[in-house]
Every structure is written in structure tokens, then in C-alpha cells.
C-alpha positions in Angstrom: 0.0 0.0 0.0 0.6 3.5 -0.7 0.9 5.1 2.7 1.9 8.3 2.0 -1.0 9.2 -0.7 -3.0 8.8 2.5 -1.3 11.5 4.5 -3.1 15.1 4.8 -1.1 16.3 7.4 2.3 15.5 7.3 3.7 16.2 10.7 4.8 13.5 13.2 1.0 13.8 14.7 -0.8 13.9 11.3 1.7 11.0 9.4 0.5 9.3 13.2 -3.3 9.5 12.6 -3.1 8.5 8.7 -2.0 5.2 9.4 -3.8 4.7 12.6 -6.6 5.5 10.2 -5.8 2.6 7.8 -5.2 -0.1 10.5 -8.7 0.8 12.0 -10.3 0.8 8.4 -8.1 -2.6 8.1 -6.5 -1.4 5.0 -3.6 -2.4 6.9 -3.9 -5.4 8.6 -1.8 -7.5 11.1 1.8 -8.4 9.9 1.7 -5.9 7.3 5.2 -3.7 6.9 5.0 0.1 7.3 7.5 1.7 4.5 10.6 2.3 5.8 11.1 5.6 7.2 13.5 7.2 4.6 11.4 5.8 1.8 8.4 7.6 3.4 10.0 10.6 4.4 11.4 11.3 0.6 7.6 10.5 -0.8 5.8 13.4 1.7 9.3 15.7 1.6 9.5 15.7 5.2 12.6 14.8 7.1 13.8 11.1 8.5 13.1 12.6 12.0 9.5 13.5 11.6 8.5 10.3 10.0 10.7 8.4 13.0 8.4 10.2 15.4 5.5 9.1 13.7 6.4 5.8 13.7 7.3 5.8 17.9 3.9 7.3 18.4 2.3 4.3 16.8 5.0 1.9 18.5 4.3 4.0 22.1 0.7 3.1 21.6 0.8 -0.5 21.0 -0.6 -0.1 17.3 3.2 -1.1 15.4 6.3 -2.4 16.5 10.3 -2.6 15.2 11.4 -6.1 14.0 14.7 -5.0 13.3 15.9 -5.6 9.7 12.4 -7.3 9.5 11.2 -3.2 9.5 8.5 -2.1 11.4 5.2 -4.2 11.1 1.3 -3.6 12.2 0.4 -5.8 15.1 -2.4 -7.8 15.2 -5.5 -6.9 17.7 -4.8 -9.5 20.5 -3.7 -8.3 23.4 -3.6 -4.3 22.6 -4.1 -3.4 26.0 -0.5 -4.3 26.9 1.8 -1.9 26.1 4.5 -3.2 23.2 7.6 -4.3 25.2 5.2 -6.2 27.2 3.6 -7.7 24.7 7.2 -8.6 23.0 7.3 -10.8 26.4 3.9 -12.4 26.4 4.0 -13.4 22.6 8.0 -14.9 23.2 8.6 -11.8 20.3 7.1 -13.8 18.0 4.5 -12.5 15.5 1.9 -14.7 14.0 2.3 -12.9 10.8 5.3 -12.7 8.6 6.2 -11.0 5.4 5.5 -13.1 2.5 9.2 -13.4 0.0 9.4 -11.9 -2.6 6.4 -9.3 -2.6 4.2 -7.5 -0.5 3.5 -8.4 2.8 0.7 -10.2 3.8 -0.5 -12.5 6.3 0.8 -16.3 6.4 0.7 -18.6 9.3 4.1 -19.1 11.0 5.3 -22.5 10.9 4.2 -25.2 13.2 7.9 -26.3 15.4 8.8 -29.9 15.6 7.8 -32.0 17.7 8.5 -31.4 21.8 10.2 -33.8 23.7 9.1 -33.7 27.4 6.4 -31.2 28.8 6.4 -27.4 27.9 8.3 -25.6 30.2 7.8 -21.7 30.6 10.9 -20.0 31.8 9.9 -16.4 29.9 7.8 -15.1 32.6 10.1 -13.2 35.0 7.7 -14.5 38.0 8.7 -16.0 41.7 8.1 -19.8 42.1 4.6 -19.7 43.7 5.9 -22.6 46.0 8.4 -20.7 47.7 6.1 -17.4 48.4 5.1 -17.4 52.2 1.6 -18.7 53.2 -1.1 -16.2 53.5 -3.8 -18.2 56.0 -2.2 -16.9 59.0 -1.5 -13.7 58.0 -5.0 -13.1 57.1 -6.8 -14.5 59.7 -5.2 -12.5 62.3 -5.6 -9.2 60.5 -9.0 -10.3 59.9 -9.3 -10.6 63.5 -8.2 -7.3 64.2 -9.9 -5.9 61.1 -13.4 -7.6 61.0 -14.7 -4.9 57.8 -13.1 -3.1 55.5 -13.2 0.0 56.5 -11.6 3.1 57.1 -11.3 5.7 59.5 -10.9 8.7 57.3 -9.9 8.8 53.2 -7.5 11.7 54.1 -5.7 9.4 56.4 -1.7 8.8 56.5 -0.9 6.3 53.4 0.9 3.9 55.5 -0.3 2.2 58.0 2.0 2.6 61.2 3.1 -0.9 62.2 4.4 -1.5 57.8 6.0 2.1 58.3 8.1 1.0 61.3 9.5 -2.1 59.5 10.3 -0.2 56.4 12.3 2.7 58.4 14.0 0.1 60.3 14.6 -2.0 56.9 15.7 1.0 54.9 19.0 1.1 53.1 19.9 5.0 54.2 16.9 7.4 56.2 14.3 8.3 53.8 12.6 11.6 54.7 9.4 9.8 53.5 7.9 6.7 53.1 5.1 5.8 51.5 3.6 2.4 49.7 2.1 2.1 45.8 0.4 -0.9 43.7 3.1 -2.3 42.8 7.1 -1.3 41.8 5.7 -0.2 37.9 3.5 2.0 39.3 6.3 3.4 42.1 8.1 4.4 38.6 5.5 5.9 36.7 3.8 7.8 39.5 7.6 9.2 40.2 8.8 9.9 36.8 5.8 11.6 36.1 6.9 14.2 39.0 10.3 14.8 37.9 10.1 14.4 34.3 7.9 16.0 31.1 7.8 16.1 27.6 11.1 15.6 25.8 13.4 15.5 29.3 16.5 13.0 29.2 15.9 10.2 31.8 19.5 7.9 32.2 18.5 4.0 31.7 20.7 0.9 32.1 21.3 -1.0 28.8 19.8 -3.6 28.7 16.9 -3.1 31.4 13.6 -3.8 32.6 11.3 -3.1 29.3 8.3 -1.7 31.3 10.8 1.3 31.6 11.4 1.7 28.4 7.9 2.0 27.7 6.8 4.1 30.6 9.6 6.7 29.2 8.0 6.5 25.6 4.2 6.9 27.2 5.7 10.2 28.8 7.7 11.6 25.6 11.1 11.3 27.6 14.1 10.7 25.7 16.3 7.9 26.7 19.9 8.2 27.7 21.2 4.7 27.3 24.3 3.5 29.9 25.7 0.3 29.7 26.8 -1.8 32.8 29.7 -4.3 33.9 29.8 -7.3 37.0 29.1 -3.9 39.6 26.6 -2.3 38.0 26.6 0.9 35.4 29.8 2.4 34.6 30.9 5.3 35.6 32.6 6.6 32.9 29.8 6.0 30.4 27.1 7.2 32.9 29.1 11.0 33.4 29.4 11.4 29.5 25.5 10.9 30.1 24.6 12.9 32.6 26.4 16.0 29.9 23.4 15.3 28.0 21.0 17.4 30.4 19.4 14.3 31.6 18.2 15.1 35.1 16.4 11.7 36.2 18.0 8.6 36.3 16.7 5.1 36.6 18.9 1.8 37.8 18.3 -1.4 39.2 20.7 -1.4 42.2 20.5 -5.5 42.9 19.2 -8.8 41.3 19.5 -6.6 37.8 16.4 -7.8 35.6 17.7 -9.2 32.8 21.6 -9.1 33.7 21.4 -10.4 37.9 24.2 -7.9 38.3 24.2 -6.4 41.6 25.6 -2.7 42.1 28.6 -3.4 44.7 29.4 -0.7 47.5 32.5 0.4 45.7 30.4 1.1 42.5 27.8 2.7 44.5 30.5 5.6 45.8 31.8 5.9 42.6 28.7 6.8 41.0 28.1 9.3 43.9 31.1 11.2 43.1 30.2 11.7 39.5 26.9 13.0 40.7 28.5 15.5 42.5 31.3 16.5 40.1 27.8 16.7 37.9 26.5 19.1 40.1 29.2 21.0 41.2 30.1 21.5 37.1 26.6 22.8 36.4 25.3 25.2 38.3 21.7 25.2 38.6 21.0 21.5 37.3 18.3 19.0 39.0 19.3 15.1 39.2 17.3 12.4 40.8 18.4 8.9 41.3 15.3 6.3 41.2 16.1 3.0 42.0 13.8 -0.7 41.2 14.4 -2.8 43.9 12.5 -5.0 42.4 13.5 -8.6 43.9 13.7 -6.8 47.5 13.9 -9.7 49.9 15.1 -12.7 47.8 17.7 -11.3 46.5 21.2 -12.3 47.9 23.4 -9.5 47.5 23.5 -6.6 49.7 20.8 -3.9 50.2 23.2 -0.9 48.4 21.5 2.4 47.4 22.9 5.5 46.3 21.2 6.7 49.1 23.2 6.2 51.6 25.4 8.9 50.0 22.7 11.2 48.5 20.1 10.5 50.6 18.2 14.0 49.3 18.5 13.2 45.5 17.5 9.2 45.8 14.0 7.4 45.3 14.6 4.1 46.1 11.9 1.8 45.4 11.5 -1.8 47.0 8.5 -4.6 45.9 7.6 -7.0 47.6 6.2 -9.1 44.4 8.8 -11.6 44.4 9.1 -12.2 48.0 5.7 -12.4 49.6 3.5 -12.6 46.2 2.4 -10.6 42.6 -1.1 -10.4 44.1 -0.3 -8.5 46.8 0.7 -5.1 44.9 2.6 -3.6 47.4 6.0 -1.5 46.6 7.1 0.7 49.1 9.2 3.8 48.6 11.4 6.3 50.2 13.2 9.2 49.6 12.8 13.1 49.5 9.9 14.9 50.7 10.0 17.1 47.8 9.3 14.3 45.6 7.4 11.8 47.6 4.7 14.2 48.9 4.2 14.5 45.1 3.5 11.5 44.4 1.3 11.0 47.8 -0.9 14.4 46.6 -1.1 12.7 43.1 -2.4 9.6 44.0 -5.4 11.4 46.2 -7.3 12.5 42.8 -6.8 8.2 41.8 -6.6 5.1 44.1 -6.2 7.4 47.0 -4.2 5.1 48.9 -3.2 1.0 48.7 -5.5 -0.8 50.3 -4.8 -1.0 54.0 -6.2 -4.4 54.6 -3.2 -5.6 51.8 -0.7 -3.5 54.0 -1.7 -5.1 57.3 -0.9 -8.5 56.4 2.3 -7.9 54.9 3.6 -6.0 57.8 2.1 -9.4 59.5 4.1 -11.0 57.0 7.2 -9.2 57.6 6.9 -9.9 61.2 6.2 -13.8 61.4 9.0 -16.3 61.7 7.1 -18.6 59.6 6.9 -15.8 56.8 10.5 -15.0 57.4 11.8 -18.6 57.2 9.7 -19.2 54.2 11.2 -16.3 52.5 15.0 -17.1 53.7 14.3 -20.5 52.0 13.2 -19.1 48.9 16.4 -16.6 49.1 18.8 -19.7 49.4 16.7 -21.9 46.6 16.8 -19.2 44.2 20.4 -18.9 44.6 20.8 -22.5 44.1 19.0 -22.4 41.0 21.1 -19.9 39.8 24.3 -21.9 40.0 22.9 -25.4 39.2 22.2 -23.7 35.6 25.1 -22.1 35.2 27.3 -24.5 36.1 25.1 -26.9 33.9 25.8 -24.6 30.9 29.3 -24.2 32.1 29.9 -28.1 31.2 28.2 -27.6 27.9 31.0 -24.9 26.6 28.4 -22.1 27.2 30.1 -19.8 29.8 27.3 -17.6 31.9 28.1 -15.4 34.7 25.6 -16.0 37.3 23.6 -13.2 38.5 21.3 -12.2 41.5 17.7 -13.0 41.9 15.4 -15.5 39.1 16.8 -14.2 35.9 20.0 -15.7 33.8 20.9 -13.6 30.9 22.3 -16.3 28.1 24.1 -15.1 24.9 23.3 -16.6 21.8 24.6 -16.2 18.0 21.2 -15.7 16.7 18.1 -14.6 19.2 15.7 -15.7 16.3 16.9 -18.7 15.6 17.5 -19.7 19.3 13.7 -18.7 20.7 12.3 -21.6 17.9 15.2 -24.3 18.9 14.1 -23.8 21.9 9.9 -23.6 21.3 11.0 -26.6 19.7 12.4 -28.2 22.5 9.0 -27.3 24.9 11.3 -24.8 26.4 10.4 -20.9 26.3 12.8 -18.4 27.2 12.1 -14.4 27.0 13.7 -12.4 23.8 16.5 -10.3 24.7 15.2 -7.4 22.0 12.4 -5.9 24.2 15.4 -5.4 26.9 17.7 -3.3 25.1 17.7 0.4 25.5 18.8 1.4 22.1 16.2 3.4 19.9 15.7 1.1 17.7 15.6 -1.7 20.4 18.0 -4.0 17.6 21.9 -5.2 18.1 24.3 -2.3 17.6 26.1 -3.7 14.2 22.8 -5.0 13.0 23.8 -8.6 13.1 21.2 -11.1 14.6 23.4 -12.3 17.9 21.5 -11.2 21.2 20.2 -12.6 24.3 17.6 -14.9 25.2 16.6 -14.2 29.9 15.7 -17.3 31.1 13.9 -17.1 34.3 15.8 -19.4 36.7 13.7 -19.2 39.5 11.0 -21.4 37.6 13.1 -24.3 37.8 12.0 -26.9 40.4 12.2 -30.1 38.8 15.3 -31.0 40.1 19.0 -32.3 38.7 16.8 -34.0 35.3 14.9 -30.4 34.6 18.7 -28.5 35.2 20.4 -31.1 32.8 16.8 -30.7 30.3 17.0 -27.1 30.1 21.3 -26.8 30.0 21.4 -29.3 27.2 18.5 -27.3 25.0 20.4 -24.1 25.7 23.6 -24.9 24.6 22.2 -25.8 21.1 20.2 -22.8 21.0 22.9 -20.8 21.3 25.1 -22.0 18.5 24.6 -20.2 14.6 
């Protein structure tokens, strides 16, 4: 199809609504490729830029999406109502539409994998092992016995309850002028970055990272500053040449780093301090806040290190308590600045108000049992095994993995492609590494097809056979 004959107005916005127009209409339908964007740009006149914009408006609202040298492709209408980098991670990255050879594009089934030996096995999902989350029954019964209704005494009442604030002060890795408690650790970022951050700001972003982030800072119109890491977390040379761009929000993931499992050591943690205050001191005037995912809070092995205990005023560090004590729960708390926290607190008033404070009773129950606790230190220590079992697995196979913190092992492989359907085809699935990386257009630097596959470790609890199942099938997928 002609796209651009169907453009009236041909700014970022208008080029935006023309094609939204033709996949409503379903003159573009699922699987279909969008023109490239210099090929569209040189048909309306209009600069590469403002055709690129065009084309991350659709991608920011879930209606297209990069596939690399593949181009850039309409997605099809099942599940629309996650935003794309998620929905890279529910589909595996796969699309059930591909370009036909040799022609236009159209839609084709993709083909059926061989046949699976052994039962599926989903290690994509990034979730804890619901085995190893602490039982509930207790919990609830006692804080139904102190709480017989749900009820409240007042909506303008504090947002944490008092006994959950005392164990997060005492918990805390530096002294938070503030605490407070969201639905969740996604929510913690997008209710803060909306409070430091607007249109076209420079937010700092690990490479690769958590994909939710990437398209929180999309949703908002920020401009991603990418920073890669090492074994201690993100460097500090690469992260001052990026704080010179004006970027005055910056997001990390200080332990358990989701894909990677690097933890950020204490010795990283100072350095990074200092550049933020040679930052500061070198530009008069300039803003910087530190947000940081703690996303696998309590099972995570390393040490509890935050920025915060050396900029304490400039830190929002952000702790969930998903993988711990359970998803359903959707409770993150977080600390920092009053400045920015009663923000966030004010904001949340004209929404959900406050989390709910029957949900924040029983995990401060939880947090507080010795059956709860043990249950969680067990999970800690059975993670970690998992961790090592794999890689050592992999280790024997030629495929050398440095294990990480937390559920997450980020393999290598030649070709991600080509790795995801060995692996489909081994009843194994595995997370792309594409909707992970930072880069704008979310592909491998030199273009070549080598990536990552994450593999969510913490989902193995079949024992020695599943370890040796799942080593074996990686290995292969790894190779060209």
C-alpha cells in the first residue's frame, strides 16, 4: 500500500493518525510492513526525524512495533491493552504474521515447530516460584481478626499504615525523609517519573533493562539516555558522558538486575556518587534524581546498596515485595525526598487514594512472622541454588554464563531468532533479549542477529533432570 498518498497532514502527529486510520479501516492489517522511514520521508518531503516520530507514536501506543531488519510491522489486535515491550514478552517476540518473499507483505501462518520432547516448560515469565512465596492463611486471619470490615477511618488518612512504616524505616537502606507504599514497583516508577520528568526530558537507563521502563519513558515523551553496565553495576565513565546530556532523572536497578542479575557493589555505589556531584558541582543550577527498582527486594542475595546512603536528598529508592511475599499482593514501598514523595502522595489522592490498608496489614504481619520470614529465607537460598545449578550446567556444555542475583540468567546466543524456535522446539520458552535493550531502535548495535535470550531461573524446580533438560537445549540454542 501506498501510505503516504494517505497523508493530509504531514507532521509527526498527522503522518501518526493517517496510518492509525488505515489499520482501524483494516486497510492495513496485522503483519503488514510500514514503509521504511526514509522511503516515506522522501515520498511526503519531510525529514527522516519526523517520519521516526510518527512511527514511535504508533510503536508507544501498542498499534506497530520494530522487528529490526524485518522493519517495522502492524500488530495484530490480540492483546492491545499491553503496552508493546510487554507484549514482545507475552508473545516470546514472536509474530503470527510474517512478510510473504518476494512481494508485498501479507499474512501467512508461522510454521508449526517440531515435535517437543518432554512437557512445555515456561521459563519467559520473570515471575517468583509460587511454592516458595510465604503462606497467607495466618496472616489473614489475624488481621482479619483485628480488622473484622473493610473500613476506614478517614480517606485523608496517612498512606501507611503505622506498624508496615516502622518495619520499612527500620529496613531501609539509608533514612528516607518519607515513606510511602504504591500498587506495585511499575506504578512506584511511573507515579515518580511523572513528578520529575515531562515532555522531551533526558531520563538515564541501564542498557539492557527492565522493558516496562522503556515503555513508561515513551508513554511520557522522555528521551532515553542509554548506559551500559559491567559485573558492579553501570559504569561510571559512560554514565558521566551521560549525565552531559541534560538528563536530570536517572533510573537503575541497584541488585538482582532484571535481565543481567548484576548487583551494584558498595565500591560502584561511591563511585557513581562522586560523578553525581562533580555533575553538580560543574553545572550550576542543574536537577538530578536517582530512582532506583528494587525489584526482587527480599530474595535477593546480594547486599541492600542504594545511592542513598550517600545522597540521601537526591534518591527514590523503590522496594516490591512481588517476588518475595506474592504478585497479588501489589505492594512497593518507597522512600526518599519529601520534595518528591509528597508528590507522588498528593497525586495519587485524585486516583486510588491510597493502597489498600487491609493488603498492607498482612504484609507488615508478614514481615513480622517467623514462619513468613523462614519461608522467604528458604526461597532466598533456593533461588540462589538455581542460579548456579544452571550455570554450572551450561558451564559443562561450553556455554560460559556469569551467574547473577535473583530469578533471571541472561544467556548469549549467535542468533536470538533462531535460538527462541530451537528452543519452542524443545518445549522450552525463554524471553527475547530485544524488548530489553535500550537502544532506539531496540536491535543489536552492528545489525547482526546475535543477542540474548533471559531465562527465568527461579522457575526451575524439577530438580537435577529439569537443570540437565533445560542446560542441554540451551547450549544448542545458542550455536549459529
Amino acid at each position: 500500500m501506498d501510505v503516504a498518498q494517505h497523508v493530509e497532514d504531514r507532521s509527526p502527529r498527522g503522518i501518526a493518525a493517517a496510518v492509525s486510520r488505515l489499520v482501524r479501516s483494516g486497510d492495513l492489517r496485522p503483519g503488514d510492513r510500514l514503509p521504511t522511514v526514509r522511503r516515506l520521508a522522501a515520498d511526503l518531503g519531510v525529514s527522516p526525524a519526523t517520519v521516526s516520530g510518527a512511527w514511535q507514536a504508533l510503536a508507544a501506543v501498542g498499534l506497530v512495533a520494530s522487528r529490526g531488519r524485518a522493519g517495522t510491522v502492524v500488530l495484530p489486535e490480540p492483546a492491545s491493552w499491553l503496552p508493546p515491550r510487554y507484549r514482545d514478552l507475552a508473545t516470546g517476540g514472536r509474530s503470527d504474521v510474517l512478510p510473504a518473499a518476494g512481494g508485498p507483505t501479507r499474512a501467512v501462518a508461522a510454521p508449526a515447530p517440531a515435535p517437543r520432547p518432554g512437557p512445555a516448560l515456561d521459563l519467559s515469565s520473570g515471575t517468583p516460584d509460587p511454592a516458595l512465596l510465604p503462606p497467607l492463611g495466618r496472616a489473614l486471619a489475624r488481621v482479619a481478626a483485628a480488622t473484622p470490615a473493610a473500613g476506614t477511618g478517614s480517606y485523608l488518612g496517612a498512606p501507611v499504615v503505622e506498624p508496615l512504616e516502622r518495619l520499612l524505616r527500620a529496613s531501609w537502606p539509608f533514612t528516607p525523609q518519607r515513606v510511602t507504599v504504591v500498587d506495585g514497583a511499575v506504578d512506584a516508577m511511573s507515579r515518580t517519573l511523572e513528578q520529575l520528568a515531562g515532555f522531551g526530558d533526558r531520563v538515564v537507563v541501564e542498557d539492557p533493562s527492565f522493558p516496562p521502563i522503556f515503555d513508561l519513558c515513551d508513554q511520557l515523551g522522555l528521551e532515553r539516555v542509554p548506559v551500559p553496565l559491567d559485573r558492579q553495576g553501570l559504569r561510571p565513565d559512560a554514565f558521566e558522558a551521560a549525565l552531559r546530556t541534560g538528563a536530570e532523572v536517572v533510573v537503575l536497578q541497584p541488585r538482582a538486575h532484571n535481565p543481567t542479575g548484576v548487583s551494584m557493589t558498595s565500591t560502584r555505589a561511591r563511585e557513581l556518587a562522586a560523578v553525581v556531584r562533580r555533575h553538580l558541582a560543574a553545572t550550576p543550577g542543574a536537577s538530578l534524581t536517582v530512582i532506583e527498582d528494587d525489584h526482587s527486594g527480599e530474595i535477593a542475595s546480594s547486599a541492600d546498596v542504594s545511592l542513598g546512603s550517600h545522597l540521601p536528598d537526591r534518591v527514590v529508592h523503590v522496594r516490591s515485595y512481588s517476588k518475595s511475599h506474592g504478585p497479588d499482593l501489589r505492594i512497593a514501598a518507597v522512600g526518599g525526598p519529601a520534595a518528591v514523595l509528597d508528590r507522588v502522595v498528593a497525586r495519587r489522592m485524585l486516583g486510588p487514594g491510597w493502597t489498600s490498608r487491609l493488603l498492607q496489614h498482612v504484609l507488615a504481619d508478614l514481615l513480622d512472622d517467623g514462619e513468613a520470614l523462614a519461608a522467604v529465607a528458604q526461597a532466598r537460598r533456593t533461588y540462589y541454588a538455581r542460579q548456579r545449578a544452571l550455570s554450572t550446567a551450561l558451564a559443562e556444555r561450553g556455554v560460559a554464563v556469569q551467574p547473577g542475583d535473583g530469578i533471571n540468567l541472561w544467556v548469549p546466543v549467535a542468533d536470538e531468532a533462531t535460538a527462541l524456535v530451537r528452543l519452542a522446539a524443545a518445549g522450552i520458552r525463554v524471553a527475547p533479549g530485544r524488548p530489553f535493550r535500550a537502544g532506539t531502535d531496540d536491535g543489536d548495535a552492528d545489525g547482526s542477529g546475535s543477542g540474548h535470550v533471559r531465562v527465568t531461573v527461579g522457575a526451575l524446580a524439577g530438580g537435577p533432570d529439569e537443570v540437565t533438560r533445560v542446560a542441554t537445549a540451551l547450549a544448542l540454542a545458542t550455536t549459529p
